[in-house]
Backbone as a ProteinNet text record, in pm:
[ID]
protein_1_A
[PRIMARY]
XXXXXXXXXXXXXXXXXXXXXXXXXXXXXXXXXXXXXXXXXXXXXXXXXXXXXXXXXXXXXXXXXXXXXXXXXXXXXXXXXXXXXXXXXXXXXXXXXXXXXXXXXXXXXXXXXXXXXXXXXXXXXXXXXXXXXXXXXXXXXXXXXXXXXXXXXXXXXXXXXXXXXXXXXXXXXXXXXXXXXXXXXXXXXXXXXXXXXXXXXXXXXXXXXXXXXXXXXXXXXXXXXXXXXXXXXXXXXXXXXXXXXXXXXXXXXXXXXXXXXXXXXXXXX
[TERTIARY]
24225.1	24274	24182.1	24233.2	24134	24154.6	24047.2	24053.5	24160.5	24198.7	24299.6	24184.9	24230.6	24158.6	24256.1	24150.4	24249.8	24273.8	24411.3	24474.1	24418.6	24432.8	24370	24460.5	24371.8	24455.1	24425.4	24465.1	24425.3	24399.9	24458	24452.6	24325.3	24278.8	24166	24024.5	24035.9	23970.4	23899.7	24000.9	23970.7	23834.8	23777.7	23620.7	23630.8	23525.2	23495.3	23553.8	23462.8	23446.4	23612.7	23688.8	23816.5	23907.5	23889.1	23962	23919.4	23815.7	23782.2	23867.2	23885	23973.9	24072.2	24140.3	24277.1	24266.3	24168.7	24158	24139.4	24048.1	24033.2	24139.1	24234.4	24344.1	24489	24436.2	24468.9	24467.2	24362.7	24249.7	24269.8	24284.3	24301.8	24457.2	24564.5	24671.1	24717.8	24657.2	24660.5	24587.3	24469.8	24416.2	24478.4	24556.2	24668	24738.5	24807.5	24946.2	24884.1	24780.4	24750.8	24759.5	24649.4	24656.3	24779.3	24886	25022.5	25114.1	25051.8	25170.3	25138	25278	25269.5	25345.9	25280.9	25257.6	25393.2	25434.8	25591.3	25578.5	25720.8	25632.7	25742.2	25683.5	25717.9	25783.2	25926.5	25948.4	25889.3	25846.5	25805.3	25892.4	25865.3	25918.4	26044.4	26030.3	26181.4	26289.5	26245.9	26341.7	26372.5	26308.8	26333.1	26438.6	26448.4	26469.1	26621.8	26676.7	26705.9	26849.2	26786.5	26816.8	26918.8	26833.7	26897.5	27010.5	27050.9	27105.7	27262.7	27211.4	27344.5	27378.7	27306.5	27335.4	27400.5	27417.4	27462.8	27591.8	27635.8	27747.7	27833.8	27751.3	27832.8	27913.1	27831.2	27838.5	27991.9	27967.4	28095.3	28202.2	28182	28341.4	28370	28298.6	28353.7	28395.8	28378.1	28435.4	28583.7	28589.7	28710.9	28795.7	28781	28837.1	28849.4	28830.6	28834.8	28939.1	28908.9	29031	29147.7	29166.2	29319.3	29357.4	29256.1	29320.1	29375.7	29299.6	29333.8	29432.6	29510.1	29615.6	29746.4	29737.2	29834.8	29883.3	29720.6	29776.3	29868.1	29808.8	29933.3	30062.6	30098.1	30222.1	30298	30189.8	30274.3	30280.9	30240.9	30218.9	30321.6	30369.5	30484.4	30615.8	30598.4	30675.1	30777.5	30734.8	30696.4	30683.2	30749	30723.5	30615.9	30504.6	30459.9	30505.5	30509.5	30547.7	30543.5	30627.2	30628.3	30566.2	30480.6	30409.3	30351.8	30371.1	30310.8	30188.5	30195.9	30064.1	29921.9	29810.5	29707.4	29734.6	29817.6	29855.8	29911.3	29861.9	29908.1	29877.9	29769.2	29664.7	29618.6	29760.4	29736.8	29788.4	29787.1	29761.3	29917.4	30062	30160.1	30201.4	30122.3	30167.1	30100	29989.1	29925.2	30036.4	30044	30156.6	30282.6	30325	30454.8	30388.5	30276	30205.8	30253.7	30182.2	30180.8	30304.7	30404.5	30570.2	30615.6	30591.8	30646.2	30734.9	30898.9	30930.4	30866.4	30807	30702.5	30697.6	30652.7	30614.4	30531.2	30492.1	30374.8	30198.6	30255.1	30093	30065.5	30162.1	30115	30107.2	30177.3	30137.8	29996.7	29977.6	29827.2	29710.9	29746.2	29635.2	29624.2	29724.8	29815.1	29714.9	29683.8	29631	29543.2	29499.4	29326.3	29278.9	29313.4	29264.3	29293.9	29410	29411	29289	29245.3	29209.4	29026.9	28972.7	28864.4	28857.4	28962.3	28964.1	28929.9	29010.2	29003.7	28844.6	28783.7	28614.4	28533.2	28571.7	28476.1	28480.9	28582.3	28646.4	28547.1	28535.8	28448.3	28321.1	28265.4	28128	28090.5	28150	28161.3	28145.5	28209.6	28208.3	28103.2	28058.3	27908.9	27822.1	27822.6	27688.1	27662.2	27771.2	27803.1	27737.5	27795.1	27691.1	27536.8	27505.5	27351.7	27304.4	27360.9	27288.3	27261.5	27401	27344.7	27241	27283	27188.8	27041.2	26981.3	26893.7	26828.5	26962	26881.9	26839	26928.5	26901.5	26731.8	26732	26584.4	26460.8	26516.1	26427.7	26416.4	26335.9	26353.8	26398.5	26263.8	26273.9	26424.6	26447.8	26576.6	26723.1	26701.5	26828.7	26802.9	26730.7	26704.5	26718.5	26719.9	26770.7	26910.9	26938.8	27089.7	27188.1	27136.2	27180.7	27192.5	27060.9	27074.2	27185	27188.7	27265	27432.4	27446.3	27592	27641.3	27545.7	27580.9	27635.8	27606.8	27680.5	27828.6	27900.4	28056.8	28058.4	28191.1	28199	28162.4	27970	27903.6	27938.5	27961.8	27980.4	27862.9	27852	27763.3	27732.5	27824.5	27807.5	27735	27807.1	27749.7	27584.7	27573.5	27418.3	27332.4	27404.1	27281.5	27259.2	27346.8	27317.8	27245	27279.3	27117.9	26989.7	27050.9	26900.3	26769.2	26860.4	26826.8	26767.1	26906.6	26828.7	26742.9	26727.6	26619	26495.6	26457.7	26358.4	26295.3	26187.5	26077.4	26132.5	26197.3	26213.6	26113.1	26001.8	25836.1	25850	25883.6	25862.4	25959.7	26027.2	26117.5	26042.6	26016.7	25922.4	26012.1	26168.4	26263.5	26355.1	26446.1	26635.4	26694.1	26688.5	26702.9	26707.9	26592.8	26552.4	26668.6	26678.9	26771.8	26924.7	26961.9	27101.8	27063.3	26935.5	26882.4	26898.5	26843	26813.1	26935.6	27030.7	27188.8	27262.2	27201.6	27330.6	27448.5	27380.9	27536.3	27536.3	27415.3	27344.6	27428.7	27450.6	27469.5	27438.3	27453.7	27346.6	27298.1	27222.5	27169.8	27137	27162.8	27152.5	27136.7	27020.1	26925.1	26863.9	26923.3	26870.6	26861.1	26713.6	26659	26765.7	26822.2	26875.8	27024	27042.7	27150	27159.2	27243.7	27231.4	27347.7	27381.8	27523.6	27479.3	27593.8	27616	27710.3	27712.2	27777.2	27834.1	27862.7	27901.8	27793.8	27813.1	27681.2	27608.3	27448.5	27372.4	27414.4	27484.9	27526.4	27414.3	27281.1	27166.7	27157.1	27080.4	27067.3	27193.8	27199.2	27309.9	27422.3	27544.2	27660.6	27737.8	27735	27811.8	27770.5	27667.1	27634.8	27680.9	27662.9	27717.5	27870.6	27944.6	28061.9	28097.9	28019.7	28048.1	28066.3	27944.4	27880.9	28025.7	28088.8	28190.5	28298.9	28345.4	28440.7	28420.7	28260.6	28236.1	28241.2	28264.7	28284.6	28413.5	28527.9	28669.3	28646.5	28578.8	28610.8	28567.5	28460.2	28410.3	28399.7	28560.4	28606.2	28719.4	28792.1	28905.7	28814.5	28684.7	28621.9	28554.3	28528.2	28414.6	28452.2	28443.7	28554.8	28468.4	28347.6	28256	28293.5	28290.8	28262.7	28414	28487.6	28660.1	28664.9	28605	28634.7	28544.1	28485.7	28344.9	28455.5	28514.4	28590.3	28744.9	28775.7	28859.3	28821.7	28680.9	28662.8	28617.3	28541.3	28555.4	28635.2	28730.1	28913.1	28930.7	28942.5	29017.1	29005.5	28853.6	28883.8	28875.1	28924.2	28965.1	29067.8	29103.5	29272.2	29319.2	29455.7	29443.2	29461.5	29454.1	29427.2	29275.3	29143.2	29054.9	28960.1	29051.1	29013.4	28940.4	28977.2	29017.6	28876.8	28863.4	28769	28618	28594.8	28509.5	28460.8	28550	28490.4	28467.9	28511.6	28456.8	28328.3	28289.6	28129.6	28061.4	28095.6	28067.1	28055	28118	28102.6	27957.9	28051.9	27898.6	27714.9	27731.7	27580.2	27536.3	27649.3	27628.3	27555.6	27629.6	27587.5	27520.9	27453.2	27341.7	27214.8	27236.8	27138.4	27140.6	27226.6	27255	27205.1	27191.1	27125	26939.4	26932.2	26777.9	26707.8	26801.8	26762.4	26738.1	26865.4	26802.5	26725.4	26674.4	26576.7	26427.1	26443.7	26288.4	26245.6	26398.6	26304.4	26296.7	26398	26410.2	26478.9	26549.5	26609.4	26788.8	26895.4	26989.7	27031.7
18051.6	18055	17970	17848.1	17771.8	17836.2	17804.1	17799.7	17707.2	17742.8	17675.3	17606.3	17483.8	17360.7	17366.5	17396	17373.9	17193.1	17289	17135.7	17036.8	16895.9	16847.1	16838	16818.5	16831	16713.2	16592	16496.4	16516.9	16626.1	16670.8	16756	16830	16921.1	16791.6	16673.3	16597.1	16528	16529	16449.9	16519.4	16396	16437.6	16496.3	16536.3	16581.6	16457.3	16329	16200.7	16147.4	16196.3	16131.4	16198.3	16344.4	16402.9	16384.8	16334.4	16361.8	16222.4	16086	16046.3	16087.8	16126.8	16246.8	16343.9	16408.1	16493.1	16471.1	16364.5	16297.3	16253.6	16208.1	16138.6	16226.9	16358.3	16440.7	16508.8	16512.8	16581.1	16461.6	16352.7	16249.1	16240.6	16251	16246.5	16366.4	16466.6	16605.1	16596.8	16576.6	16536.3	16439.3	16321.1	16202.5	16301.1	16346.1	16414.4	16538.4	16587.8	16682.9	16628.9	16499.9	16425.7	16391.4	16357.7	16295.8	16419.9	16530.4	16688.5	16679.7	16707.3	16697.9	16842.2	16894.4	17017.4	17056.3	17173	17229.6	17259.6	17230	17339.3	17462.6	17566.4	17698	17728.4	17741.8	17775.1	17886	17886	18008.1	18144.1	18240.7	18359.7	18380.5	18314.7	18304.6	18215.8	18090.5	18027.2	18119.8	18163.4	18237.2	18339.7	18407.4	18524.4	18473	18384.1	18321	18242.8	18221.4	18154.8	18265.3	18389.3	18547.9	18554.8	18540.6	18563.8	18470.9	18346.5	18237	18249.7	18289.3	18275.3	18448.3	18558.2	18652	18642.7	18522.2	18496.4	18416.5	18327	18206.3	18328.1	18450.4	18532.2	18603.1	18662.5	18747.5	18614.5	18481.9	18387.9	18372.9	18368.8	18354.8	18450	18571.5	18685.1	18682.7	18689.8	18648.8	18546	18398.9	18289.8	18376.2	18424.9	18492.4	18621.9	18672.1	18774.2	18690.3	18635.4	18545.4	18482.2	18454.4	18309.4	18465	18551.7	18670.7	18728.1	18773.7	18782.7	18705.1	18594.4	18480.5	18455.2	18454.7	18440.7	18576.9	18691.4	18792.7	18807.7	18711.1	18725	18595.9	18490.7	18408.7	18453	18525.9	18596.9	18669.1	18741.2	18874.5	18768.7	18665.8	18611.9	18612.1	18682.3	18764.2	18605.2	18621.2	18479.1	18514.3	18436.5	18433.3	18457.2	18559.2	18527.8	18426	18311.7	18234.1	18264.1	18160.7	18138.8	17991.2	17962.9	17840.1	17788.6	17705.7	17641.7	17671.5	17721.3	17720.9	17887.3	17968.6	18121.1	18214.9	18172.3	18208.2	18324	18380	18506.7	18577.6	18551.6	18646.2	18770.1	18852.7	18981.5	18988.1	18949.3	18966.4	18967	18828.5	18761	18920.8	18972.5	19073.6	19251.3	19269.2	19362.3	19327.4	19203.6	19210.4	19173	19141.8	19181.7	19270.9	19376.3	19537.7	19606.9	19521.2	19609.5	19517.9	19438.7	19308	19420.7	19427.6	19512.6	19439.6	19586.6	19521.4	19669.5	19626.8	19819.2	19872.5	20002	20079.2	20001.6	19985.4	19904.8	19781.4	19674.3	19596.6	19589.4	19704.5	19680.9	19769.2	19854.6	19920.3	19827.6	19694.3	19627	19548.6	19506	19395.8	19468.5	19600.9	19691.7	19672	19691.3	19691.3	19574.7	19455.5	19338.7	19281.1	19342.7	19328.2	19431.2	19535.8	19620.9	19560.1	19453.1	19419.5	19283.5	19216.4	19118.6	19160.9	19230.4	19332.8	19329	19405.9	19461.6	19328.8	19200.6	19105.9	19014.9	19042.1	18977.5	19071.1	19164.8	19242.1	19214.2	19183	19184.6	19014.1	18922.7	18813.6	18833.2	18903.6	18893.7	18961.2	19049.6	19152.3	19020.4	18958.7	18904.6	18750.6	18685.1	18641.9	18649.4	18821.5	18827.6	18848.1	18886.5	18909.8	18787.2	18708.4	18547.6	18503.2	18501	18481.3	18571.5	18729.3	18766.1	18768.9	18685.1	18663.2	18506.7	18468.3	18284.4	18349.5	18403.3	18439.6	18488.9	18544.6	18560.8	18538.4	18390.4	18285.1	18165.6	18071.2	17979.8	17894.4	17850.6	17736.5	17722.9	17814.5	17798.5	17810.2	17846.8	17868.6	17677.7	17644.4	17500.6	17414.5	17386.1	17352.9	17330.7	17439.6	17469.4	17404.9	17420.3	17366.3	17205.9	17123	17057.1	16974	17003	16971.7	16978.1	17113.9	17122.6	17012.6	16911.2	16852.3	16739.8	16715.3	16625.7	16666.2	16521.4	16583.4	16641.6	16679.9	16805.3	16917.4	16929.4	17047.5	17129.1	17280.9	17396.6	17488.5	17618.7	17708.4	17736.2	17752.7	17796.7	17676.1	17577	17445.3	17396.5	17430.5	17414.1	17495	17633	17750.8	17709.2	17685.9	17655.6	17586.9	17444.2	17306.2	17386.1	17467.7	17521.2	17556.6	17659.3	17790.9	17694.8	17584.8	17520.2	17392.8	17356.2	17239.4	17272.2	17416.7	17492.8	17404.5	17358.2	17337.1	17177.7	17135.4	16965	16891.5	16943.2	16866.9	16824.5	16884.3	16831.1	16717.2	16659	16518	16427	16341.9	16207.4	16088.7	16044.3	15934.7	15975.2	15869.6	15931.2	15946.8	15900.1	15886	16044.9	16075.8	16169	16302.1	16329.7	16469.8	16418.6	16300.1	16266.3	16264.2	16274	16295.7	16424.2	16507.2	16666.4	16707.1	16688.7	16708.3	16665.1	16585.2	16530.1	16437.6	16352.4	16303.2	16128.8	16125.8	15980	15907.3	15823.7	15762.4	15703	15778.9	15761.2	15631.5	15548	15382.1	15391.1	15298.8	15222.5	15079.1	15018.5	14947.8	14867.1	14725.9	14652.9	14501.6	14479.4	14331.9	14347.8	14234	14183.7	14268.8	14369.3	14387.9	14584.1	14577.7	14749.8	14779.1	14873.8	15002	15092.8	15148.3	15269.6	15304.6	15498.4	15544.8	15659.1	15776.1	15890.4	15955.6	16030.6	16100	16174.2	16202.8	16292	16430.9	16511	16613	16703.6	16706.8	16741	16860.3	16986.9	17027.5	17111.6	17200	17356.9	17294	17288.6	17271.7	17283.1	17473.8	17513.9	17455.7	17411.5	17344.3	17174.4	17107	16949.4	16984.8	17071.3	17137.7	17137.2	17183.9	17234.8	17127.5	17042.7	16881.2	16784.2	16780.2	16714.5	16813	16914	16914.5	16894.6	16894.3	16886.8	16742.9	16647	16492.3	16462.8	16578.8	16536.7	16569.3	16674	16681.2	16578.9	16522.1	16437.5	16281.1	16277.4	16166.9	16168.7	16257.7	16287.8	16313.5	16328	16318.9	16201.7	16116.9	16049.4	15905	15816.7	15717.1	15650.2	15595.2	15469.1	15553.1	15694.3	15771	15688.5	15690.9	15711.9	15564.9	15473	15309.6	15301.3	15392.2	15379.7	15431.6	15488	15580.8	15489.4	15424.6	15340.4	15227.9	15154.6	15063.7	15068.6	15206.2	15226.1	15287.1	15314.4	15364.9	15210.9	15107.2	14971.9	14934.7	14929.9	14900.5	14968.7	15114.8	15188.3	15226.6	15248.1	15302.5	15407.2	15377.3	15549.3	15641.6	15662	15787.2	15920.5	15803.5	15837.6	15812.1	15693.1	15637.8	15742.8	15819.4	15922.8	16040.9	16067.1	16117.2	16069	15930.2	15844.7	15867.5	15789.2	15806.5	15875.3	15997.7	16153.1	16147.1	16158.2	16182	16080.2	15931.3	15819.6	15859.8	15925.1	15982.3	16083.7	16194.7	16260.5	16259.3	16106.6	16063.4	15985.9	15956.9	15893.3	15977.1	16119.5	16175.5	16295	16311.7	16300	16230.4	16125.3	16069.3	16087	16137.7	16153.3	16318.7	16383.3	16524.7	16534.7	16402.6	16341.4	16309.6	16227	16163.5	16260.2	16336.3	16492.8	16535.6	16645.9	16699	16641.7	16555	16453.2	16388.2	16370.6	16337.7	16471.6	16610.3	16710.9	16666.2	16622.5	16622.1	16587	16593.2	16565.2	16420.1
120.4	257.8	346.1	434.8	502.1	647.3	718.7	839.6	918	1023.3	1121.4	1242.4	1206	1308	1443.9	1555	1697.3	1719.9	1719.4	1830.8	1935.1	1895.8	2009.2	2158.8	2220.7	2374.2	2453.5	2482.9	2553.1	2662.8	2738.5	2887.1	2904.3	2822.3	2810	2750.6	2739.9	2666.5	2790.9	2883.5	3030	3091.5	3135.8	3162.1	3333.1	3366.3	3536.8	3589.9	3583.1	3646.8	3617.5	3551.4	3584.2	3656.9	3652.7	3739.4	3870.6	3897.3	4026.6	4174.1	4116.3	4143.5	4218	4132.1	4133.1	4210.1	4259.4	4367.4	4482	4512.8	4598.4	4698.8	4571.6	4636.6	4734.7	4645.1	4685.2	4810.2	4824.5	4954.7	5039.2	5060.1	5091.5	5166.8	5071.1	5129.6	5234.1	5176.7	5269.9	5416.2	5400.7	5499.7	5598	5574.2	5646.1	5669.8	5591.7	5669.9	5793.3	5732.6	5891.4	6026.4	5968.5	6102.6	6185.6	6099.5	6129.1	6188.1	6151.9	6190.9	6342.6	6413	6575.1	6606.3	6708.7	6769.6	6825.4	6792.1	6828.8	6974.8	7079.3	7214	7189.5	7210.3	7198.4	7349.3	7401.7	7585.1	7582.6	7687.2	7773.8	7838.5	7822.8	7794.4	7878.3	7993.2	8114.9	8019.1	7982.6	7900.3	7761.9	7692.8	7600.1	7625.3	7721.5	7764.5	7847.3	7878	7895.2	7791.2	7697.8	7578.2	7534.5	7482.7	7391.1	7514.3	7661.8	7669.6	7679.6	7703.5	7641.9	7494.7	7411.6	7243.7	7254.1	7321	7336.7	7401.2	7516.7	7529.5	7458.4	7375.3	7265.5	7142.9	7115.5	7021.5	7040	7149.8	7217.8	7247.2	7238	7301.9	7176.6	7046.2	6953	6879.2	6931.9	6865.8	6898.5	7049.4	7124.6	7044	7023.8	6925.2	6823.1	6712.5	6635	6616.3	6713.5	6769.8	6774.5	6831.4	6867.4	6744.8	6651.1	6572.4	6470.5	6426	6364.1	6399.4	6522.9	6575.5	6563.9	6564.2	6551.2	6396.6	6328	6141.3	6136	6164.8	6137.3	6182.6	6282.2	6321.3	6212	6160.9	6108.9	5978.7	5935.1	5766.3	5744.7	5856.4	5902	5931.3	5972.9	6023	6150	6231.1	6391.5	6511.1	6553.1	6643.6	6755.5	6806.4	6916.3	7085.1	7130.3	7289.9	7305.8	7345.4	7458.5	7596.3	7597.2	7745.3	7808.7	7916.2	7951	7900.8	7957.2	7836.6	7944.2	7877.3	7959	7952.7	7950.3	7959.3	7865.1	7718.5	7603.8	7606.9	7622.7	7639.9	7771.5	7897.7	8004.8	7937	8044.6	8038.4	7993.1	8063.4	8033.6	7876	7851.4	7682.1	7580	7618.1	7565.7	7542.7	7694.9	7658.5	7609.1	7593.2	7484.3	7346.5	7307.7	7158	7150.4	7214.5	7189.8	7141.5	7189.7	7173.2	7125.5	7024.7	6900.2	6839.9	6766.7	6689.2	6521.1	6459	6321.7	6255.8	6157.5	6087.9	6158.9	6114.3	6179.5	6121.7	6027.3	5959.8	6018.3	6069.8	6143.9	6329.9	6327.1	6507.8	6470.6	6384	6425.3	6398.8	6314.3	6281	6405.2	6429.6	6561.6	6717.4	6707.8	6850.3	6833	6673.2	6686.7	6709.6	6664.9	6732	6861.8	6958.9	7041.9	7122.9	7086.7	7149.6	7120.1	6990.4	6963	7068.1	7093.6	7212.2	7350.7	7399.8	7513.3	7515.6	7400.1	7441.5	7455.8	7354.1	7369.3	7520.3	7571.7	7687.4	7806.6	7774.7	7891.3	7866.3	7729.3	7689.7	7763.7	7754.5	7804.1	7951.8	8000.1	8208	8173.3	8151.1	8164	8125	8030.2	8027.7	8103.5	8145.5	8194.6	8339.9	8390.1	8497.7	8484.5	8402.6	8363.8	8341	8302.3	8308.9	8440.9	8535.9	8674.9	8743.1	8727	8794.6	8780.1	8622.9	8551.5	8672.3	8661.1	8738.4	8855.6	8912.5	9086.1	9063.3	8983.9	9034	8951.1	8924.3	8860.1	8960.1	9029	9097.8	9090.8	8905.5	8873.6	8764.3	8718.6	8663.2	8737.5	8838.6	8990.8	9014.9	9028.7	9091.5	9023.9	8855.1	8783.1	8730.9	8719.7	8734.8	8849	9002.7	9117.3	9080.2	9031.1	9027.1	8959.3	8781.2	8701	8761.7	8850.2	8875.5	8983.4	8997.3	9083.9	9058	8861.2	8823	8756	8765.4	8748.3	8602.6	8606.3	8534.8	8455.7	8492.2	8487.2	8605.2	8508.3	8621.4	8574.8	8624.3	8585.4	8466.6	8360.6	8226	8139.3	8154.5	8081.2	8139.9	8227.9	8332.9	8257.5	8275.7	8228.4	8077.4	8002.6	7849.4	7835	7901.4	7901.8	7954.7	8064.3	8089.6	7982.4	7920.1	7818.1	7689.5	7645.1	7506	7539.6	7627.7	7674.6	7732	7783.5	7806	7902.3	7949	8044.2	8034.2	8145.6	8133.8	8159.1	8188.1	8196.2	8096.6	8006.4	7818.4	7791.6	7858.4	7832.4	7867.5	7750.2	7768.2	7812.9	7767.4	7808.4	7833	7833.7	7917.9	7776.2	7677.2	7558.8	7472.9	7479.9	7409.9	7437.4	7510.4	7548.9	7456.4	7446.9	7306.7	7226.2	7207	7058	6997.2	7121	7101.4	7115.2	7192.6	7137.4	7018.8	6988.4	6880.4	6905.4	7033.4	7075	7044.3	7023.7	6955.4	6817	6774.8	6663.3	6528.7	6427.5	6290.4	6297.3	6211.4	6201.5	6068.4	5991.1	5891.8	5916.4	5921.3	5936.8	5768.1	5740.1	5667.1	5697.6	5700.1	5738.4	5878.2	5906.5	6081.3	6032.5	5957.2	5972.4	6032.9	6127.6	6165.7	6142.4	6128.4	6080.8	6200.3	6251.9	6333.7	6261.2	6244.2	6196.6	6283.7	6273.6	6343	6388.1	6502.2	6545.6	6435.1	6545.3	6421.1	6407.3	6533.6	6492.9	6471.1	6544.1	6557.5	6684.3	6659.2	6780.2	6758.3	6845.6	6846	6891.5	6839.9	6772.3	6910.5	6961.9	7043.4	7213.9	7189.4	7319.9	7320.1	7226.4	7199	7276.1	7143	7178.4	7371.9	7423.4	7568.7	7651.7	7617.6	7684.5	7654.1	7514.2	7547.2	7558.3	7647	7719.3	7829.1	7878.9	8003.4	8053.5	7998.4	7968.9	8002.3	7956.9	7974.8	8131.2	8130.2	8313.1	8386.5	8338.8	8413.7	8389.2	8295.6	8290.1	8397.6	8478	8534.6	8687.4	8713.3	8822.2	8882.6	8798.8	8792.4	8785.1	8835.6	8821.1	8745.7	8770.5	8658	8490	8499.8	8411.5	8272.9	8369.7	8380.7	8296.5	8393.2	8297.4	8223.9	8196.1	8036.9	7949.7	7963.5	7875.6	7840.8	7925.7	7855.2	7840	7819.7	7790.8	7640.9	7626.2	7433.5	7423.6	7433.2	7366.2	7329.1	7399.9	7323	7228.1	7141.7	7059.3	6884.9	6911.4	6829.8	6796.3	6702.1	6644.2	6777.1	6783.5	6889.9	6822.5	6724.3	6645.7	6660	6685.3	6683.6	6823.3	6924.4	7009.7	7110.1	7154.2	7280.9	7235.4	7078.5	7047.9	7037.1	6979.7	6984	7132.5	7263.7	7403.4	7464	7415.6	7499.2	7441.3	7320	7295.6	7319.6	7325.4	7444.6	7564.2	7623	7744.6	7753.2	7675.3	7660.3	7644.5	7566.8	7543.6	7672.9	7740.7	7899.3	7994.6	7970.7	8077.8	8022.7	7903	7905.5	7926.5	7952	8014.4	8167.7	8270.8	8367.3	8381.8	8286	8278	8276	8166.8	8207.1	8313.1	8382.3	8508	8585.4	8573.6	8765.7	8727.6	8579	8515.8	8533.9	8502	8488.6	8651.5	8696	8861.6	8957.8	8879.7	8954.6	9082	9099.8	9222	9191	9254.6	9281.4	9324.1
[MASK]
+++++++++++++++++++++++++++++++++++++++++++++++++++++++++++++++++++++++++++++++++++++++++++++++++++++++++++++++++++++++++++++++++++++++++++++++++++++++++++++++++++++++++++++++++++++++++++++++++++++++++++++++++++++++++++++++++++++++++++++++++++++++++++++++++++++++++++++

């Protein structure tokens, strides 16, 4: 019976003086990247506080959307026609009580109540917080004065104001006019080789339901705003009209975000 000779190991063979290289380079690259890490700003507890309560109203409008679109699949599943109602008034109060008395089985008007009756609550949770947001600015200065300001451009109203408020936190912290379409998302991808550039679709960067708000607030203030108005059909021309009308609203939008920069950063109107 012989003894068993250990295996050689080329990796275990490697001396101090060669690993050390290798660590170096290590400690080395770690060390660069510290240097290179740049400092988060954290808002301050009014903006924070602030924030929980716009992301508490985005919560409850989409419960609401949700309610309705849930309502509507069951009437088309049942095959139950929709009340007729003008447009803009699908979901007054009238269109609601003839839900209620749709002729249907007992299993679907009770499902049919309960989601009318889960709409109903999110619809109140919305005006309640709604007011707690204002009555939150009122007795904030610097966020009442902010707000004032922004509403002064076209088609920002209160809700769309307080939201920039809440997710843009302390506008001291905006270094260019630029930067705030960045932090939205309303900017345009780049693909960049030698003298040649690509634009692609936005970055789609930054909270969704607020981009969302900024361009409807664009349609308004394409229908207010007249320079706003011939920006907006001057990039519609040369797109399909299929896609035209969509392209220049968020054209619009990255416009006036920069027009959200400007009052913010000079603070004034």
């Amino acid at each position: 019976m012989c003894d068993r000779l250990p295996l050689y190991d080329p990796q275990s063979a490697r001396t101090k003086s060669e690993d050390q290289p290798a660590r170096q380079w290590r400690t080395g690259g770690d060390s660069a990247r510290r240097t290179q890490l740049k400092s988060i700003h954290v808002p301050s507890a009014v903006y924070r506080e602030l924030r929980h309560l716009t992301q508490l109203r985005d919560t409850f409008v989409s419960e609401m959307a949700a309610m309705k679109q849930r309502s509507k699949s069951l009437l088309l599943l049942e095959g139950i026609e929709f009340p007729p109602a003008p447009a803009g008034s699908q979901w007054s109060g009238l269109v609601k009580d003839k839900l209620r008395t749709l002729p249907c089985s007992t299993t679907v008007r009770f499902k049919l109540a309960q989601l009318l009756d889960s709409l109903a609550f999110n619809e109140q949770q919305v005006g309640k917080t709604t007011k707690e947001v204002r009555r939150f600015c009122q007795h904030e200065p610097e966020l009442l004065q902010c707000i004032k300001y922004l509403m002064t451009l076209p088609g920002i109203g209160w809700i769309v104001a307080s939201q920039l408020v809440a997710r843009i936190g302390d506008w001291r912290e905006l270094r260019n006019l630029r930067q705030l379409g960045g932090f939205l998302g309303v900017v345009p991808t780049e693909q960049s080789t030698g003298d040649r550039t690509e634009r692609g679709s936005i970055t789609h960067t930054g909270d969704p339901r607020l981009r969302s708000k900024l361009i409807q607030a664009s349609w308004a203030a394409i229908r207010q705003d007249g320079e706003l108005r011939e920006f907006f059909r001057s990039v519609c021309q040369p797109h399909p009209r299929p896609v035209a009308a969509r392209v220049a609203s968020v054209a619009v939008a990255r416009k006036l975000s920069v027009r959200i920069a400007v009052v913010l950063m000079n603070h004034r109107a």
